[in-house]
VOMARRO-594432 format. One record per residue (C-alpha): x, y, z; residue in one letter. Coordinates in steps of 0.25 Angstrom, whole numbers, padded with zeros to 4 digits, always signed. Layout:
BEGIN
XYZa;...
This chain:
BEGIN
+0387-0321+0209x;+0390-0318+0222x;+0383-0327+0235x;+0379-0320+0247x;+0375-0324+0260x;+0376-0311+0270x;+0367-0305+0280x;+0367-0294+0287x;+0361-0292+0301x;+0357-0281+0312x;+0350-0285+0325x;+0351-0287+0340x;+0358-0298+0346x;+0351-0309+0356x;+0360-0320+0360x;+0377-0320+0358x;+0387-0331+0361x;+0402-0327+0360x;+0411-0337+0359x;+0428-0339+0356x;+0432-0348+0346x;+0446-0351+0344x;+0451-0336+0344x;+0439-0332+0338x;+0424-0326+0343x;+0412-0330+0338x;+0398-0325+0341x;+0385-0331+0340x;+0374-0323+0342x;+0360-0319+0338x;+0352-0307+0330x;+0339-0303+0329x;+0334-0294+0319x;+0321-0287+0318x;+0311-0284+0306x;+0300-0274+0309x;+0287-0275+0302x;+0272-0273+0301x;+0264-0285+0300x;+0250-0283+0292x;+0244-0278+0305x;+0253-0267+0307x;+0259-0274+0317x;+0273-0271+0321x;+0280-0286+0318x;+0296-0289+0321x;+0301-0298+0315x;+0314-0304+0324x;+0326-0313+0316x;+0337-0319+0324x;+0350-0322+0319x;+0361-0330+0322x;+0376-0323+0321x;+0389-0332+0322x;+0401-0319+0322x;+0414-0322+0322x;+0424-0312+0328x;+0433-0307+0317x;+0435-0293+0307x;+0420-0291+0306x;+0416-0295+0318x;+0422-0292+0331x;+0419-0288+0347x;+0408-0301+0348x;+0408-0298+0363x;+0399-0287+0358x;+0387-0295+0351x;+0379-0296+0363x;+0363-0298+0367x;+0357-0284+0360x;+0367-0280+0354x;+0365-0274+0341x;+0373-0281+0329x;+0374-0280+0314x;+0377-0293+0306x;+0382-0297+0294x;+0387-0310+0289x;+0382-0322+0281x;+0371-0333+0285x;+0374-0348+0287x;+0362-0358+0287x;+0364-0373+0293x;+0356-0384+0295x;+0354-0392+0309x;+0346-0404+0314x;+0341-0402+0328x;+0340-0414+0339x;+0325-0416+0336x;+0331-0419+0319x;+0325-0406+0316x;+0336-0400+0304x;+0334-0385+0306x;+0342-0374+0300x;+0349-0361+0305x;+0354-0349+0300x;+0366-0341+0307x;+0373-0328+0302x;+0388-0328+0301x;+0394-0314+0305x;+0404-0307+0297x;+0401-0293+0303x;+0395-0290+0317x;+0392-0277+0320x;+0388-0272+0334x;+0379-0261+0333x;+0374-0249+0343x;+0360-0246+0341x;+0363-0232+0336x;+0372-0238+0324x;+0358-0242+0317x;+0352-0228+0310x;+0341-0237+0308x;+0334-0242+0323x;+0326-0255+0321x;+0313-0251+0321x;+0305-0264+0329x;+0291-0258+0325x;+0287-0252+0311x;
């Protein structure tokens, strides 16, 4: 039996931090991802998620320079979960999604437009 933790990603990008380390690129930034539904009412409802992404430049992934504030990215890697206690002894956990592909997509690549309202 094989384990599995993979999760695959398309969204808009909000906030983007390249860095060097060593002779290496790394690239933290952020996705959101939208679910459209109806609520009970009929009411058009979004349902807005943010992720965080931790990219390393390398085979899959390359020209970081490029993941920018609204830009338009597909995502696929794994998902690492870690525990922290804050200042005020509050332990709080947080989730982050390592890459191991990054895509840059032009909004014409999608056949299938995100629809914000059923």
């Amino acid at each position: 039996m094989e384990f599995m933790n993979k999760i695959e990603l398309r969204g808009i990008v909000g906030t983007s931090s390249l860095n060097r380390v060593g002779d290496s690129e790394v690239c933290r930034f952020s996705i959101a991802t939208d679910y459209s539904y109806k609520d009970r009412d009929g009411n058009p409802v979004v349902d807005t998620t943010w992720f965080n992404v931790t990219a390393w430049e390398g085979k899959n992934i390359q020209d970081l320079r490029r993941v920018v504030r609204g830009a338009i990215v597909q995502v696929s890697g794994r998902v690492r979960t870690y525990k922290y206690t804050t200042a005020d002894g509050v332990e709080k956990s947080s989730w982050e999604v390592f890459a191991r592909r990054v895509s840059i997509l032009e909004p014409d690549d999608d056949p299938v437009q995100p629809q914000r309202y059923l």
